[in-house]
C-alpha positions in Angstrom: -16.8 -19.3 2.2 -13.8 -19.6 4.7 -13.4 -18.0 7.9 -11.4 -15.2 6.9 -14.4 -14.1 4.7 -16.1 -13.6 8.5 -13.1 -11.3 9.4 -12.7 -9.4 6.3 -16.5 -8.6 6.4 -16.4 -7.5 10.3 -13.3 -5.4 9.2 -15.4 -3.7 6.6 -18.3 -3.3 8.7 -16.9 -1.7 11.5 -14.6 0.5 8.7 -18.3 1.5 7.2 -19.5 2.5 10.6 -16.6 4.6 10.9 -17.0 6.6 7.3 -20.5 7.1 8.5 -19.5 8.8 12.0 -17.0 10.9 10.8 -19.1 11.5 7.4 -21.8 12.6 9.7 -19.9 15.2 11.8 -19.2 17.1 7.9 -22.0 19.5 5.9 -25.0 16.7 4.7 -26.8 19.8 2.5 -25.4 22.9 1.2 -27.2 25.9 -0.4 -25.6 24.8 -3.5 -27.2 20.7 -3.5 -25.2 18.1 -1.5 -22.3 19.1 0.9 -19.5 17.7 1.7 -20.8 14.9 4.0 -23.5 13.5 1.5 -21.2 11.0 -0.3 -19.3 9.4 2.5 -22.2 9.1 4.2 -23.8 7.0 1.7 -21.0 5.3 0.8 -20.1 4.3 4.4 -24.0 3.3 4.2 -22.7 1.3 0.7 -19.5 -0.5 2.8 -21.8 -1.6 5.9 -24.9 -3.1 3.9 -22.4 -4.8 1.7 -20.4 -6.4 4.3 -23.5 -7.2 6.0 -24.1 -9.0 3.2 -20.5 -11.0 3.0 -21.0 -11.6 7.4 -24.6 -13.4 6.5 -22.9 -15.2 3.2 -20.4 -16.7 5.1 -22.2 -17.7 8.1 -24.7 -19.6 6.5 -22.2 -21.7 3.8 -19.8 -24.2 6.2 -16.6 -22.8 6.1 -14.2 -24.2 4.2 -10.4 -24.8 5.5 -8.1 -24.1 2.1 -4.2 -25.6 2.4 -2.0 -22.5 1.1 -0.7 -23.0 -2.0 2.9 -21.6 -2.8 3.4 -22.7 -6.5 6.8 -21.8 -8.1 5.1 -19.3 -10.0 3.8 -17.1 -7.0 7.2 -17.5 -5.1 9.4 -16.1 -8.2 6.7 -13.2 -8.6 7.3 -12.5 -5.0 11.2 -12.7 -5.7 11.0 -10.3 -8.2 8.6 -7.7 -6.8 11.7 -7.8 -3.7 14.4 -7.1 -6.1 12.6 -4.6 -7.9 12.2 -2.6 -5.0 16.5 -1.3 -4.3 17.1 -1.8 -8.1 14.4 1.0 -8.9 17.0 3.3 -6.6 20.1 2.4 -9.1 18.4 1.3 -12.3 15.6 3.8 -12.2 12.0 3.1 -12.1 11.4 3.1 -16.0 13.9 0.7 -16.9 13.8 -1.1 -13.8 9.6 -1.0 -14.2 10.3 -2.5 -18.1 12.8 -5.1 -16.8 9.8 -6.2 -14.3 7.3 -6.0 -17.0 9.3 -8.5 -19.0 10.0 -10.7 -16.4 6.0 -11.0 -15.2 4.8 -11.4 -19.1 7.8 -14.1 -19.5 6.2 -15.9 -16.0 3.4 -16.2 -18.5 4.7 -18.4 -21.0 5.1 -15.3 -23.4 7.6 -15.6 -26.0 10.8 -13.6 -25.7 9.8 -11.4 -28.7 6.6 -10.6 -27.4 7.5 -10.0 -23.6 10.1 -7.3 -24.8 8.0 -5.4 -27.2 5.1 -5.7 -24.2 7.7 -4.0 -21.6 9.5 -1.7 -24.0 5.7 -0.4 -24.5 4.9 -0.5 -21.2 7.9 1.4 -20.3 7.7 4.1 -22.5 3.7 4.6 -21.8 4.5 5.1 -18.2 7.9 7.4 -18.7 5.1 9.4 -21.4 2.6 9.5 -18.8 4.0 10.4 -15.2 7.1 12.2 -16.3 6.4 14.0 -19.5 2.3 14.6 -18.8 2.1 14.8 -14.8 5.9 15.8 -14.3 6.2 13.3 -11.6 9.6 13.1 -10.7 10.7 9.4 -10.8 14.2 7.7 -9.7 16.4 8.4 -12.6 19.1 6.1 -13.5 22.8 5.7 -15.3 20.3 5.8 -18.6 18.5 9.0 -17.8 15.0 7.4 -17.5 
């Protein structure tokens, strides 16, 4: 395990002490059955014992020093997830979501054919879902969607 392993699972630790104190100061038992402090309280109990677990795991295996690796592939996935950001504001998310979906799928050696029909679904599953099921109001843009 590497180092950061050490500091991810002291981060969690000390964040599962802290769902237990403040789960503790809410209702444990109710009338009803559980109250509201019952399931982040064991779930706090969950995150320490857990990253108890990940603390002893990497102390005991050496740790290992990994080079970062920035391959061409992580550094154009980064690209786009920076242009997608403004362009959702003039192309609006669904198209500007599709056009993303397409590009990721196409970063994965899809064919053209199949990265299209892939987004177009995509798209149209999310513009179904948020804005015709929830009525989330999404960016909207020259194309109405």
């Amino acid at each position: 395990m590497t180092r950061s392993d050490r500091w991810i699972g002291a981060l969690f630790f000390l964040f599962g002490l802290w769902v237990v104190w403040q789960a503790s100061r809410l209702e444990f038992a109710s009338s009803y059955g559980a109250g509201s402090g019952f399931f982040p309280y064991w779930l706090g109990i969950a995150i320490v014992l857990f990253a108890a677990v990940v603390i002893a795991a990497a102390w005991r295996q050496p740790s290992a020093t990994v080079p970062p690796h920035w391959s061409a592939k992580k550094l154009a996935a980064f690209a786009a997830l920076l242009i997608f950001l403004p362009t959702v504001q003039y192309a609006g998310f669904i198209s500007a979501f599709t056009c993303l979906s397409a590009f990721f799928l196409r970063l994965e050696s899809e064919s053209w054919l199949k990265a299209g029909a892939v987004a177009i679904v995509y798209g149209g599953a999310v513009y179904l879902f948020f804005v015709r099921l929830l009525s989330v109001t999404l960016p909207v843009g020259p194309l109405g969607f």
